[in-house]
PAFI-516604 format. One record per residue (C-alpha): residue number from 1; residue in three letters; x, y, z. Coordinates in nm, 3 decimals. Each point is the difference from the previous one (the first is absolute). Layout:
% PAFI-516604
seq / type / east / north / up
NUM / ALA / X / Y / Z
...
***
This chain:
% PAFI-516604
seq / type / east / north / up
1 / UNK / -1.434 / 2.675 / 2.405
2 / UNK / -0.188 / 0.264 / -0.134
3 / UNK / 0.063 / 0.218 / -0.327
4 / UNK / 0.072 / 0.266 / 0.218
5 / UNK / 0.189 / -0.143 / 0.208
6 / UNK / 0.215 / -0.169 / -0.288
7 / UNK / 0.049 / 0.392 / -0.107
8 / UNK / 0.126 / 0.089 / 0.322
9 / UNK / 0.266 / -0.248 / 0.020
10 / UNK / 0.116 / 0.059 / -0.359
11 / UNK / 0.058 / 0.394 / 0.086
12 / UNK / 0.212 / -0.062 / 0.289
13 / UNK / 0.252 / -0.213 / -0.135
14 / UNK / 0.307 / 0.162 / -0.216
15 / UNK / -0.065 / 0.122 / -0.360
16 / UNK / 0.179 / -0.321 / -0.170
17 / UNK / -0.168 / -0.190 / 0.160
18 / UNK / -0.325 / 0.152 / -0.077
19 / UNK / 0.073 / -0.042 / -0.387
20 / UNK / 0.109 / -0.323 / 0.085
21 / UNK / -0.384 / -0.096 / 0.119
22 / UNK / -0.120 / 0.285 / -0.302
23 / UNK / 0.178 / -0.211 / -0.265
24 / UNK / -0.088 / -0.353 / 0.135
25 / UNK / -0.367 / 0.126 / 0.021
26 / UNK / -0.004 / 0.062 / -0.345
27 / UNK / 0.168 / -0.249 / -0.168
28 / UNK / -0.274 / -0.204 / 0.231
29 / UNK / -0.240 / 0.173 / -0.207
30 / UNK / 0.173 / -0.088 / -0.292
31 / UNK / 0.003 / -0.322 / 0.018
32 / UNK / -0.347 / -0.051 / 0.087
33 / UNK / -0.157 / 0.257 / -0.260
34 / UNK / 0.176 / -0.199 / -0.250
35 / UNK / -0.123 / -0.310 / 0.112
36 / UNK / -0.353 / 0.078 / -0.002
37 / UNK / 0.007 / 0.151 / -0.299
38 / UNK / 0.183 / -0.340 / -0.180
39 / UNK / -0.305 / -0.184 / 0.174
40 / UNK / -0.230 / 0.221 / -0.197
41 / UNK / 0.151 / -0.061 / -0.323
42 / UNK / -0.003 / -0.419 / 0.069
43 / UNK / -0.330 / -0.005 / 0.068
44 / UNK / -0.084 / 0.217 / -0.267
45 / UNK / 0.167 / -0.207 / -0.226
46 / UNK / -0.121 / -0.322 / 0.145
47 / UNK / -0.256 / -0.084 / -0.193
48 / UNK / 0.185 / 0.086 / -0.354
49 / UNK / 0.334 / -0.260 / 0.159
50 / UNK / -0.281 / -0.282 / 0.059
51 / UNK / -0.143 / 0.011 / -0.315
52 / UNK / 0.173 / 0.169 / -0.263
53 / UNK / 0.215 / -0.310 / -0.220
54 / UNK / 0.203 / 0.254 / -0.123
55 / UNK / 0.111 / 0.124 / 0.338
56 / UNK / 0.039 / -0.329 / 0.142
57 / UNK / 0.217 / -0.179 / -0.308
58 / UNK / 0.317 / 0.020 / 0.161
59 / UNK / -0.130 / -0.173 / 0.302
60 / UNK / 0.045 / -0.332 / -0.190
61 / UNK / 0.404 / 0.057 / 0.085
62 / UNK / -0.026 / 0.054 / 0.399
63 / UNK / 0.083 / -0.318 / 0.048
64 / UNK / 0.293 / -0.033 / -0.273
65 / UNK / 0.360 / 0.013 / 0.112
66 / UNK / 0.169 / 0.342 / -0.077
67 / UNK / 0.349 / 0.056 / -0.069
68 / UNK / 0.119 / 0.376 / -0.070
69 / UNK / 0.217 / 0.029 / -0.297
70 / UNK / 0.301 / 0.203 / 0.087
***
């Protein structure tokens, strides 16, 4: 289907339902604007992670059991 065509469609059905699609379109948007954008800032930070002791201290615990104190 063509953009057009897609356009079309969404002007003939009722107005709820257009905000419906409006509001699902964007939070589409959302989602992937934000998840380019955290892709930028891991591979930005990439090479400081690998390489950086400082940074990567704490990694010595991933594998340490973890019990929340309450």
């Amino acid at each position: 289907m063509r953009t057009t065509e897609i356009i079309k469609e969404i002007q003939n059905l009722p107005i709820r339902k257009r905000i419906y699609v409006l509001e699902k379109t964007i939070h589409s948007i959302g989602k992937q604007a934000d998840a380019i954008e955290m892709k930028k800032a891991a591979e930005a930070l990439y090479v400081d992670y690998a390489s950086d002791k400082e940074l990567t201290g704490f990694t010595a615990l991933d594998f340490e059991s973890f019990y929340e104190a309450r």
